[in-house]
N, C-alpha and C positions, 0 to 999 in steps of 0.2 A: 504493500500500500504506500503509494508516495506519502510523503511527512507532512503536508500541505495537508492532508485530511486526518491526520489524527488531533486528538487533541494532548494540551501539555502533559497528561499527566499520563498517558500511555508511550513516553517516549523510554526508548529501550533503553539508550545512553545512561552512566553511571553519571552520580554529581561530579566526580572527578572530568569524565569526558564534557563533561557541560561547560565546569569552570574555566577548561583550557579552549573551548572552541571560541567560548564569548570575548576568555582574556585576548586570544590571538586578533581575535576580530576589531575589539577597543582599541586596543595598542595598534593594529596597522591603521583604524581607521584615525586615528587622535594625530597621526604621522601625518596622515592623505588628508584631513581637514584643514591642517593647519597653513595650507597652500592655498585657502581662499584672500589671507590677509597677510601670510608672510611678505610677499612684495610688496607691499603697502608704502614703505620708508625707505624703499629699496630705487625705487622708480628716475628718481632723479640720476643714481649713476648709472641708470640703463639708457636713457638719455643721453649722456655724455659718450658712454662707451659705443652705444650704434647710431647716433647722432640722428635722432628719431625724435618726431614731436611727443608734446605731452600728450595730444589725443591718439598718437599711433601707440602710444608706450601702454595706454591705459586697456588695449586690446588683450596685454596680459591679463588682465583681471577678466575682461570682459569677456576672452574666450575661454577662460576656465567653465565662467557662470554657464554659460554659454553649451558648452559640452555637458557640461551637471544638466542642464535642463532638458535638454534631448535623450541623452542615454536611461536615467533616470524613470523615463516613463514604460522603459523597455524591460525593466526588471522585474515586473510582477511573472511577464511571459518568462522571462531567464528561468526564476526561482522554480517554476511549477514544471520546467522540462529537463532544467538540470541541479546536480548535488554538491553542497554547499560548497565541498572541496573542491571541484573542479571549478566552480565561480571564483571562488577565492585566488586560487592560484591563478587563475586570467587576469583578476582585478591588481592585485599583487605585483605581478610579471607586466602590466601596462604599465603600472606607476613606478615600478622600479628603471626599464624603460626610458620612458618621460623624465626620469630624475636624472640618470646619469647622464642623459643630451642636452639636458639643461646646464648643466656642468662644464660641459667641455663645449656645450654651441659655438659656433664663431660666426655665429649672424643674428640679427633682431627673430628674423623668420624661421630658424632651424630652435630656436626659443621658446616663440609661439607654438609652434609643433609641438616638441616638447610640452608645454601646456597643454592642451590639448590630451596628450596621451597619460597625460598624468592625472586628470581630470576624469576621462572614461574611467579607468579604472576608480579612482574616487567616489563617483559616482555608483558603480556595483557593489561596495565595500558597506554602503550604508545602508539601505535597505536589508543586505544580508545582516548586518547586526541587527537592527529591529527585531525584522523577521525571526532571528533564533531566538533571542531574547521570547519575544510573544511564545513561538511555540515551545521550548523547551522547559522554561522556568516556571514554575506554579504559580495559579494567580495570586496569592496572596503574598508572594514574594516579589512582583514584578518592580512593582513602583521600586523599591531600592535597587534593584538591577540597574532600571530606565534609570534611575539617582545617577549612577554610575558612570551608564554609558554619554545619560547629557553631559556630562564632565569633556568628552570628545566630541561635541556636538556643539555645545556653547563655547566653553573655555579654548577650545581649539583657535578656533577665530579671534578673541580675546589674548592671547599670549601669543600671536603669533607676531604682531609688530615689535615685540620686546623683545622674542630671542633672537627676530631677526637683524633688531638693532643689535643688539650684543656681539654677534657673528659680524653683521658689516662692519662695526666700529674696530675689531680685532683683524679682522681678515678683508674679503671683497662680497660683492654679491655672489658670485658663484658659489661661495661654501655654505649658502642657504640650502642650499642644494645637495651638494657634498657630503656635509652632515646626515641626511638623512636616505644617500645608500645605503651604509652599513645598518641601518635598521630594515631597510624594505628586505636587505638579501638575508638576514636574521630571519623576519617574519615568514620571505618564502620557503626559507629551509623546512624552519618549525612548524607550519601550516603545510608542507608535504605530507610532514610525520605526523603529525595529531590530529589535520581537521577531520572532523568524521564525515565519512560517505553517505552521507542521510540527504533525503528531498528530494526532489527531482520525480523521473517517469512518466509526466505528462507526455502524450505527443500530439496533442493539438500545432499546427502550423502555425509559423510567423506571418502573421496578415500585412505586407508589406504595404498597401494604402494607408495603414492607420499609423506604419511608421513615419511614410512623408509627412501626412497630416502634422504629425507629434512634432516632429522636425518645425515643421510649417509654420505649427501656433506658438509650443515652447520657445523655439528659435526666434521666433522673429518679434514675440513679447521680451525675452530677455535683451534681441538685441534693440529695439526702440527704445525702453527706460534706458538700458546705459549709453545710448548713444543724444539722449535728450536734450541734452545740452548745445547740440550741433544747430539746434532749431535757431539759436541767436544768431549763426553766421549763413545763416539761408538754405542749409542743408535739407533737401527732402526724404532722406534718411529713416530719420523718428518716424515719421509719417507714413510713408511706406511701409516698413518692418510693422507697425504698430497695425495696416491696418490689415497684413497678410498674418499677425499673429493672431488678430482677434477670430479674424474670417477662419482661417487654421484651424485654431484650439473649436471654434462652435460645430466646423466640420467633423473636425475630431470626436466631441463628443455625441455630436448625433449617429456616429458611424459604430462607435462603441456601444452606445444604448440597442444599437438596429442588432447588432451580432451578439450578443446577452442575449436579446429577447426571441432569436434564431436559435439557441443553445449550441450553436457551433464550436463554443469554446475557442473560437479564436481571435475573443476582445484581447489589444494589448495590455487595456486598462480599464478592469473590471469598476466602472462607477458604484456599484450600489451601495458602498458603504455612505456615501454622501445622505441615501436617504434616513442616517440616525443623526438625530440632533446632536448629541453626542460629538458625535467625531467632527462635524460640520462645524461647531462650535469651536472646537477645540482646535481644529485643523486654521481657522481663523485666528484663534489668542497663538500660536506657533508662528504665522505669520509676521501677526502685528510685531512679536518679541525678535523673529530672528530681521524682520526688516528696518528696526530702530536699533538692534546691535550693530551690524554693519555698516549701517551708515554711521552709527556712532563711532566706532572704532576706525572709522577713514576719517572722519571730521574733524575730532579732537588731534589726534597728527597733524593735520592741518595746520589746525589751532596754532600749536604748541610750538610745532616749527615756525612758521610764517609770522607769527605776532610777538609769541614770549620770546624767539630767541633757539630756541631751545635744539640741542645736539640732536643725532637719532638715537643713542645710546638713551639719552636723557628722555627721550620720547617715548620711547620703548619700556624704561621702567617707572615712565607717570603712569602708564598703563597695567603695571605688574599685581598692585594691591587688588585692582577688580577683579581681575583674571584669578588673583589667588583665591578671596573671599567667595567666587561664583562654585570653583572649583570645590573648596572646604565643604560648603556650605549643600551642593545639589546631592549627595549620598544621604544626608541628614533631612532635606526635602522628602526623595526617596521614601524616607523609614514613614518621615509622618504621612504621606500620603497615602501607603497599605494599612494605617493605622484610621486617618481619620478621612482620607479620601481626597477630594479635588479641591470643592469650594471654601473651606478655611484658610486655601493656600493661594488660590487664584487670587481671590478678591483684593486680599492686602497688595499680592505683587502686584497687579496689573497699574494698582494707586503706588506704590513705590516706583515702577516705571514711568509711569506720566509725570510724577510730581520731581523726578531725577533730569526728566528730559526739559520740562519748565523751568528747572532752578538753571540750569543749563544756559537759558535764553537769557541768562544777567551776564553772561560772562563778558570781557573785555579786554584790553588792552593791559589792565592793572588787576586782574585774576591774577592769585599766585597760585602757585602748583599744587600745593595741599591744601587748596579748596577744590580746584581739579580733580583731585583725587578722592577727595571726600563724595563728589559729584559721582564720578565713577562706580565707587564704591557699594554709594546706591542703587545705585539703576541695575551693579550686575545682583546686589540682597533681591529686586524685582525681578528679575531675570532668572535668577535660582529658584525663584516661589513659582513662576509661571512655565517654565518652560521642562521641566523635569515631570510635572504632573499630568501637563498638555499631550505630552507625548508620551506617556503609559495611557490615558485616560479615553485618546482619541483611537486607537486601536482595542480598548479592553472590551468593546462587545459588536465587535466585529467576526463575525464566523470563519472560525479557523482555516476553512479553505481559501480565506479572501486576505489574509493575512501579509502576504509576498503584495498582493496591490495597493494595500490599505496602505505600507509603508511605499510605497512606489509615492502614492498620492501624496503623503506627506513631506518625502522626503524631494519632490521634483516643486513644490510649492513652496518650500524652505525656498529654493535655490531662485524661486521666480522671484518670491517676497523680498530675499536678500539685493536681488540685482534693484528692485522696484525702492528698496531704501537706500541703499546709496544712491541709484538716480535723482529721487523726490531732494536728498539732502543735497548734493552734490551741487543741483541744479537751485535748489535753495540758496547755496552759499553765492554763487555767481549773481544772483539776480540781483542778493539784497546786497553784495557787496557794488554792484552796477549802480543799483537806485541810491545808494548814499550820497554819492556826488563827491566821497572822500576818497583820494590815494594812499595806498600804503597799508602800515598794517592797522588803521582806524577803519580802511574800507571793510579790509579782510575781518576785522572783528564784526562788523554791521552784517559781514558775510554769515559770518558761522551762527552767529544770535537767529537770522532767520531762517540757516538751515535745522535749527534745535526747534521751533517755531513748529515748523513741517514736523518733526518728528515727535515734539508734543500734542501736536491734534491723531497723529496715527497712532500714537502712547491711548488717547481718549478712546477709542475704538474698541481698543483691549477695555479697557475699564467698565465701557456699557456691554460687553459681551459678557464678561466675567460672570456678574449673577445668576444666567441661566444657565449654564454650567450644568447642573443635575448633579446625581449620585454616581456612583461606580455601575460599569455595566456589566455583566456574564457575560463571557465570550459563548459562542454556539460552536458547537461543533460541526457542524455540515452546512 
């Protein structure tokens, strides 16, 4: 019986075999996530070294998101035809791949490539943890798992401008990279020898129209937000991309709903779970939370560099305390959440995230760093409360078969929401730093105030969702 239809608690596996497939899974994916923001502080010397604008350089970022949101949708089908260890070492072996061309590139474009291939795999890496996590672990254990594995999910993104300041202030941008061969080629070893052969046996067909679709709508939504900003220099870009991702993604899902209700079994992306409030809900507060992290964690660099002054090393560790406190903090999320459930923990965070990103919008010119950081510090206490619960809570009563899509869904709207917050902010900082009428860094602060602005009303959004929340669900088994 593929693994996809059983439920958790008929799985054969020892807790021994449990705890090393998840640990192998965390550890590569905390490695593979941390390539959404390690370039971050990084960009200015990739600029100088292939003498590439700031909007060509920024395609780093943007082809990662980019690749995350295409692949991403293809993983429900992956998970239900093939078994975890063979995903893994594909996902593994791309990103390992991707790292070491990044490494030694000798051009902007053999770079981007790189990117790219470091990204696919990324992209397969996450859903497979969900995925084991839900099926293997007991329900009443989950929430501290999910504690856990948010630690590579939030905090990833969160630490990754620090250690990559750390590495460039020591070294150069390449050893951002460097550094983390010898963990990918660790991982693929020990994931030869331990991952277990469980999942898979589906052989429903790859429905190629609903891949181009995926491509179509995810692609071309990721790439209009980040490329938003283009709209000021007359670019029809945004426009375009934006209106082949909408038209995409509505094809997409009428084409998925038609082959459901055909029982062909050859959706790539089984919708139904959208129909529990529950997950709809929560798949929303996930949003709201990873689309004001990232954009926070690109803006306040910004900040920090452009206004205070401030080194990248020095940038990197204004950002260390959130990172740590989000990290401490989500395992102990975790516990209380199996304990007391969703909404005691949403509601506070969701209001610690809007009221971090509001205090946010005082900052200046004459902000010092440990108010900064005090700001930080909050947002990520909100971000620990909401985003650890959001994602056990939003799959926990989804039926076991649908479990590989349910995280598909999740984890391909993370990567949409993420690109849609750094756009919203990005695009935020340029406008309000435009309309000031001031140069320098009084413009750039007028800048960032209005990108915190944007990202205080999407903070509000979480806040009005939070209460209807509900209780914990049963997962179903069929």
């Amino acid at each position: 019986m593929p693994e996809a239809d059983e439920s958790p608690a008929q799985s054969p596996l020892s807790a021994k075999a449990i705890t090393a497939a998840i640990a192998i899974l965390a550890v590569s994916a905390f490695v593979m996530i941390l390539n959404e923001t390690v370039l971050s502080v990084a960009l200015p010397q990739l600029m100088r070294e292939f003498e590439v604008s700031a909007t060509t350089v920024q395609w780093l970022t943007t082809g990662f998101l980019l690749t995350m949101a295409v692949v991403i949708p293809t993983t429900g089908f992956l998970l239900q035809r093939f078994t975890l260890r063979r995903l893994f070492l594909v996902a593994i072996s791309l990103f390992l791949v991707g790292t070491v061309l990044a490494t030694v590139a000798p051009s902007f474009a053999v770079v981007l490539v790189a990117r790219v291939l470091q990204a696919a795999g990324t992209a397969m890496v996450m859903p497979l943890l969900m995925t084991t996590t839900l099926t293997l672990v007991q329900p009443m254990h989950r929430g501290t798992v999910m504690g856990l594995n948010s630690i590579v999910i939030s905090v990833g993104p969160a630490v990754g401008p620090t250690l990559s300041g750390i590495v460039i202030e020591a070294f150069n941008w390449r050893w951002v990279f460097g550094f983390m061969v010898p963990i990918a080629v660790a991982a693929l070893l020990i994931g030869a020898t331990l991952m277990p052969r469980i999942g898979g046996g589906g052989r429903a067909a790859l429905d190629l129209p609903s891949v181009v679709l995926s491509l179509l709508g995810f692609g071309g939504l990721v790439t209009a937000t980040s490329t938003v900003s283009d709209l000021a220099n007359g670019s029809l870009v945004p426009l375009v991309a934006g209106v082949v991702g909408i038209g995409g993604l509505v094809w997409f899902v009428i084409r998925q709903r038609s082959l459901v209700a055909r029982g062909s079994g050859r959706a790539l992306l089984d919708l139904s779970p959208f129909t529990q409030r529950s997950f709809t809900l929560s798949v929303v507060l996930v949003m709201v939370a990873m689309g004001t992290m990232l954009g926070t964690v690109i803006v306040l660099p910004m900040f920090a560099q452009s206004v205070l002054g401030l080194s990248v090393l020095a940038t990197g560790l204004m950002l260390l305390p959130g990172g740590v406190t989000q990290g401490l903090l989500s395992p102990f999320v975790g516990r209380l959440y199996d304990a007391v459930g969703p909404l005691p923990l949403v509601v506070p965070g969701t209001i610690l995230l809007a009221a971090a990103e509001w205090w946010m919008v005082t900052i200046d010119a004459g902000t010092t760093v440990p108010t900064i950081i005090a700001m930080h510090v909050l947002f990520s206490i909100g971000m620990s409360l909401v985003l650890t619960p959001m994602l056990t809570h939003a799959l926990s009563g989804v039926p076991v078969r649908l479990y590989g899509h349910g995280s598909a869904i999740v984890n391909a709207l993370q990567q949409l929401a993420g690109a849609i917050g750094i756009a919203a902010m990005v695009g935020g900082l340029a406008w309000g730093a435009a309309m000031s009428g001031v140069a320098g860094p009084a413009g750039e602060a007028a800048g960032v105030r209005t990108a915190f602005v944007v990202a205080g009303i999407i903070a509000l959004i979480g806040v009005a969702c939070a209460p209807f929340i509900g209780r914990r669900s049963t997962p179903q088994g069929a």
